[in-house]
N, C-alpha and C positions, 0 to 999 in steps of 0.2 A: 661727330657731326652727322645728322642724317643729308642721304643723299637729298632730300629736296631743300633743303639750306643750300648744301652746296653749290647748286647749280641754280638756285631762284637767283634775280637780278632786282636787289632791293638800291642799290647805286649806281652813280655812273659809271659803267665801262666804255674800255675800246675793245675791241672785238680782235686785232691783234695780241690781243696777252690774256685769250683765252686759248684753250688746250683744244684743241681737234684729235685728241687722243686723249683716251681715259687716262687716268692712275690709280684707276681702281687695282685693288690687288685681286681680280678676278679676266680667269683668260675667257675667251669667247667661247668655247665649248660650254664649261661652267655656267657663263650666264644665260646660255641656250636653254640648258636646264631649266636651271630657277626661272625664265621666264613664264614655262610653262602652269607653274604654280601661282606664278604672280598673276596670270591669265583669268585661273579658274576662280580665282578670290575676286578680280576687281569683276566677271562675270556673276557672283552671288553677291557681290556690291547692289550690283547694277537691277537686281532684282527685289532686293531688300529697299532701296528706292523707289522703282516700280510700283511696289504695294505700300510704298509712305505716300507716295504719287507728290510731293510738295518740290522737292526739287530736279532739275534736271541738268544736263552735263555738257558744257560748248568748247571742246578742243580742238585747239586752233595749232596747224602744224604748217611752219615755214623753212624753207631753204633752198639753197641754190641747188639747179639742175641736177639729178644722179643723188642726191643726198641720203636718198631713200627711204621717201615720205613711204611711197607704195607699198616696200614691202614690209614697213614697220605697223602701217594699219593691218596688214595680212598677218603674222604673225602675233602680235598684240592682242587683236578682237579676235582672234579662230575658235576661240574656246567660251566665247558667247551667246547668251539665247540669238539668235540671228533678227527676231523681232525689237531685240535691246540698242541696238545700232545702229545710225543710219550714216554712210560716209558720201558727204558731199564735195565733189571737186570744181574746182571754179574755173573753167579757161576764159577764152575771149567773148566780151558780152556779148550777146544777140539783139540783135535790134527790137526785140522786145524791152530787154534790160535798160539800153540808153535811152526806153521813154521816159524812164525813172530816175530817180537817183543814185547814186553809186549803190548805196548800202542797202536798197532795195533788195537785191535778189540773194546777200545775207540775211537779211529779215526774216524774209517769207521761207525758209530752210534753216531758221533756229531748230531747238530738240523739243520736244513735245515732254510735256514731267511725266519723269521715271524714265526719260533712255537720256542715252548718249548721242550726239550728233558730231563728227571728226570732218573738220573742216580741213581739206587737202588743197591747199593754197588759201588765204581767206580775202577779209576787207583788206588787207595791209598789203596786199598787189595795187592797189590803190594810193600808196605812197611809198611803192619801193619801184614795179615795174614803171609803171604813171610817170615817177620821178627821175628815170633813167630815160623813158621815153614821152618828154613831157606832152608830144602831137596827141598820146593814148587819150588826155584830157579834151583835145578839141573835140573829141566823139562825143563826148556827155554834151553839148551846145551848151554849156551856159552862160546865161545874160549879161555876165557881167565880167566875162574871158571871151574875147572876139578874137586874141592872138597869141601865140607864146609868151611874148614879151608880159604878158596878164599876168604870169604863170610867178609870182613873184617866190619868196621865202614866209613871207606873211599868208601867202595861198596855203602854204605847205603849216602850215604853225595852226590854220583857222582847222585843217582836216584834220592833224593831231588829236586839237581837240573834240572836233567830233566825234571820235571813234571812243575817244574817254569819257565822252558822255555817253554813247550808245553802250559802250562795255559796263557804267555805271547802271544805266537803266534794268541793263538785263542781271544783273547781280541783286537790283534789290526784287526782280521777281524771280527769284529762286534759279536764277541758270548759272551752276560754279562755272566760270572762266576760266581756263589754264590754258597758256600760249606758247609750242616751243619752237626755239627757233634749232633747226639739226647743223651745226656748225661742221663744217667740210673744208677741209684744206684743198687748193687749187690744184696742189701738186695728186691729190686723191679723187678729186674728178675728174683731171685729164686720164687716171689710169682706167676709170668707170669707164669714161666716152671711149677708149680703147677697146677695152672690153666688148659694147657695143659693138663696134667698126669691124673686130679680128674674129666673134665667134657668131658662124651664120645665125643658129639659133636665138642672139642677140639684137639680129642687124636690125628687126621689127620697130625695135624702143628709139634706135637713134633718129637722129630728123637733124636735118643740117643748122634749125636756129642754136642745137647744144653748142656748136661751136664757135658760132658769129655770138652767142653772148658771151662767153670767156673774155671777147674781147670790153667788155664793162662790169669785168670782176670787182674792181677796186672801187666803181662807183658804186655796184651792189651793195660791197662792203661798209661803204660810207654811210648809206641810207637803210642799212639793216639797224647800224650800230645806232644812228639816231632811232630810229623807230622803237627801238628797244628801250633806249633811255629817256624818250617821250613818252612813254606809254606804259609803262610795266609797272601798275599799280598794287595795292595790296588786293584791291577786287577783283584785277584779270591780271595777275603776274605774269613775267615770260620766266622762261628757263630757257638757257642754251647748255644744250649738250654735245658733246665731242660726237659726231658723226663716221670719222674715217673707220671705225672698228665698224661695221654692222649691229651684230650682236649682242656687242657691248651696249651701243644705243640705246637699241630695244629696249632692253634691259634698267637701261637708266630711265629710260621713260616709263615702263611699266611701274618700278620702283617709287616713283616721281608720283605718280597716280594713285597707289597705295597708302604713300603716308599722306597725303593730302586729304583723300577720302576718312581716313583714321580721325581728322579732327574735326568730323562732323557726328559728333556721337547725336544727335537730335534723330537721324534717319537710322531709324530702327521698325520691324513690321510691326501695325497695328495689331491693338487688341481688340477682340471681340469683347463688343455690347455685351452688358450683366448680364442680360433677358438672354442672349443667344449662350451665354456659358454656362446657364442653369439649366439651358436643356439640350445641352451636349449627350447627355445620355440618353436621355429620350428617342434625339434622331439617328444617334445609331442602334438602338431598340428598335425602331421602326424597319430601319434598313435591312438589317439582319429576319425579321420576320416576314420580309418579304417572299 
C-alpha cells in the first residue's frame, strides 16, 4: 500500500485508533535522509507547474499546539525555488478581517498558478478553535447570532458546509487541495512544552496559552475528529499523520505530496510553437555570431 492510502481519510474515523507513532519500518535518521530527496523532486514539481502555469497547490496543515507544523514547513520547502512558496499563518483576526467574513482573509492568500501556498493553521480554526471557544464567534457580529445560545449544532453543520463548498469551488479552478492534520499524542506535547519551560534557548516559543489549552485537549480532539469526517473529500482529502516522531512526519508528508503529484500526469512543460522550433537554429546562429 502506498503511503498516501495509508494515511488519506476516505471513512469515518475516531481519532483515538489512529497511531501517533509511525510503523513505518524506517528510523528517524533514515527518513531525514530520504526527505532530503523527496525535497528536491516536489521542488522540480513545483516548477514543471509553474511553466504549465494551469494548476496551483493549497496545503492546509492542522494540529494541536507543539505538533510541529513550523518546523516541518522549514525542512520540507528548504530545497525550493523560494519564489515557488508562499507560507501563510493565520493567528487572531484583525479588525480588518472581522469586517468580512470568516473565509475572507483565506481567500485573498490562496496560491497564485504554478506555486504552492502552505496554510499554517487555516479556515478550520474556524470550527475547531471557534468551537472550543464559541464567544471567538461573537466577533464576526452576525445578524442572526446576537448570543451563544445562537451558536447551535446546525450553526456548526451550515460552516461544514461551507468550507465544502469553498474547498469545491477552488478545486474545480485548478488549486489541488491536500489537508493534514499532524496527530500528536498528549502524553508528547506535554514533553515538547517541557522542553520549552527547561531549555533557555527554548523558553522564546512557550506562552502560557500552551498550557491553559491542554486543558480542552479532549474537546479539541472531539472537534478535530468530526472536522475530519465532515470534510475530507475526494477534492480536498485530509491525511492524518503520526506526529510524535518528527522526522518521521516530515517524511510522511513529503512522501504524501509525491505520490499525489505522480497522478497528475497532465502537468508537464510546454511545448514550443512549430514556428519557434524551426528556428531554434537560426537563434542560436545569430547568438553565437554575435
Amino acid at each position: 500500500m502506498k503511503i498516501e492510502e495509508k494515511y488519506k481519510i476516505t471513512s469515518k474515523i475516531e481519532l483515538k485508533d489512529l497511531p501517533t507513532v509511525s510503523d513505518l519500518a524506517i528510523s528517524g535518521e533514515k527518513a531525514a535522509r530520504k526527505l532530503d530527496s523527496l525535497s528536491r523532486k516536489l521542488g522540480k514539481f513545483q516548477d514543471v507547474m509553474y511553466a504549465h502555469n494551469r494548476y496551483s497547490v493549497l496545503i492546509c496543515l492542522q494540529g494541536m499546539d507543539t505538533a510541529g507544523k513550523d518546523s516541518l514547513i522549514r525542512e520540507v520547502f528548504k530545497l525550493f525555488n523560494a519564489r515557488g512558496v508562499v507560507v501563510q499563518s493565520f493567528k487572531k483576526p484583525t479588525s480588518n478581517e472581522l469586517e468580512h467574513d470568516y473565509l475572507w482573509r483565506h481567500y485573498i492568500n490562496l496560491p497564485e498558478k504554478g506555486k504552492f501556498t502552505v496554510f499554517n493553521r487555516t479556515h478550520y480554526e474556524n470550527v475547531l478553535v471557534s468551537r472550543v471557544h464559541p464567544k471567538i464567534v461573537m466577533n464576526e457580529r452576525l445578524p442572526h447570532v446576537l448570543n451563544e445560545d445562537e451558536i447551535t449544532d446546525e450553526f456548526w453543520q451550515k460552516r461544514y458546509d461551507e468550507i465544502n463548498n469553498f474547498e469545491q469551488h477552488l478545486a474545480n479552478n485548478g488549486v489541488i487541495v491536500i489537508k493534514f492534520f499532524l496527530h500528536l499524542s498528549k502524553g508528547e506535547q506535554k514533553r515538547r512544552i517541557l522542553r520549552r519551560l527547561n531549555k533557555e534557548k527554548h523558553n522564546w516559543k512557550f506562552a502560557p496559552e500552551d498550557v491553559k489549552e491542554r486543558e480542552y485537549w479532549e474537546e479539541y480532539q472531539k472537534y478535530y475528529e468530526e472536522a475530519v469526517n465532515q470534510t475530507s473529500k475526494s477534492n480536498a482529502p485530509w491525511y492524518v499523520i503520526p506526529a510524535d516522531d518528527k522526522a518521521i512526519c516530515r517524511y510522511i508528508f513529503a512522501k504524501i505530496l509525491r505520490e499525489v503529484f505522480k497522478k497528475y500526469t497532465d502537468i508537464r512543460l510546454p511545448e514550443l510553437r512549430d514556428e519557434i522550433k524551426e528556428d531554434l537554429e537560426l537563434y542560436k546562429k545569430r547568438l553565437l555570431e554575435e
